[in-house]
N, C-alpha and C positions, 0 to 999 in steps of 0.2 A: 258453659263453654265445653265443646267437647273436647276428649283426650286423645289423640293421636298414638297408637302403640305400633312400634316399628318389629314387624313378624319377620324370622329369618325365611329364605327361601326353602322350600323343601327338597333335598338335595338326595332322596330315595329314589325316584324315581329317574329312569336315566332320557336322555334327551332324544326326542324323536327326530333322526336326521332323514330319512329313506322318506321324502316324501310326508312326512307330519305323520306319518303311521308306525314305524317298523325304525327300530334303534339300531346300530348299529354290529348288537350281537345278535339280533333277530336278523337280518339280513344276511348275517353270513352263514347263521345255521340253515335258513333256507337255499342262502347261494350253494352251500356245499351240496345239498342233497337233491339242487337239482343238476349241479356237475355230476354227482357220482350218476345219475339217472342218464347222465347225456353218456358218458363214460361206459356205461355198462350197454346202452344201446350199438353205439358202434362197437365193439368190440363184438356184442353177441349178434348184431343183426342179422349177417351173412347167413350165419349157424340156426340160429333158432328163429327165423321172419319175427312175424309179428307178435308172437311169444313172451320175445322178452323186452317188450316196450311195459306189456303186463307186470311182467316182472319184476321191471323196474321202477315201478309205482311205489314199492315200498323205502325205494332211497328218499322219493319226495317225501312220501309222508311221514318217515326218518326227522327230514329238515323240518316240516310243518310242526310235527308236536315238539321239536326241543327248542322250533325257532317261537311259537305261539305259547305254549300251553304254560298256566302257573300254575303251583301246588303252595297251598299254605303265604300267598303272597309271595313265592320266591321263584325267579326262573324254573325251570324241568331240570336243567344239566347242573343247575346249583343244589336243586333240593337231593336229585340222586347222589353227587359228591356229600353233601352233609349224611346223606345217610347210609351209605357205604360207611365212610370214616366212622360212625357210629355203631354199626353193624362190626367191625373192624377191630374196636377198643378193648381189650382185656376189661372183664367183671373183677368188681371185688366183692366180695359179700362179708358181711358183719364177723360173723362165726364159722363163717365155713374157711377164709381166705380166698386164695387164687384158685379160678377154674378157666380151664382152655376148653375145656366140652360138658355136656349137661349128663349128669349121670344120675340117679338117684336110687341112692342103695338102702336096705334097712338096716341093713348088719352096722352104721356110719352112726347111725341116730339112737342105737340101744345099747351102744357099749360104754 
């Protein structure tokens, strides 16, 4: 007879609303950058014609990689917050203590 093992649900992954494709933080990062793209079009149309539709290509692709791309299994705008904060954290080192900036002197290590 077999054993029935009751698995929890995997609760990592966030749920696809937008169509079975795109979550609802994927959604908005795209939504945003193609407002800022619509945004920057009328504003510059008048001024720069067809220029800065060009231009404006970089607020979509803005929204594309932070609404798509993963690093390391983790959103884009999640993995840059983790690693800013990281980037960010005062060092301690063993023997030397606290440093705020990387210096390396000889006169430190012969006295």
């Amino acid at each position: 007879m077999s054993v029935v093992y009751n698995m929890p649900p995997d609760t990592r992954e966030k749920e696809k609303i937008v169509g079975g494709i795109l979550d609802l933080r994927q959604f908005a990062w795209i939504a945003a950058g193609f407002i800022l793209y619509v945004i920057h079009a009328f504003l510059l149309f008048k001024y720069i014609n067809f220029v800065c539709l060009i231009t404006g290509l970089v607020f979509l692709v803005w929204g594309l990689i932070f609404g798509l791309k993963k690093k390391d299994n983790m959103p884009y705008p999640t993995y840059l917050r983790y690693k800013f904060r990281f980037k960010r954290r005062p060092r301690y080192f063993v023997n030397a203590g606290f440093h705020d900036e990387f210096s390396f002197d000889n006169e430190e290590l012969y006295d």
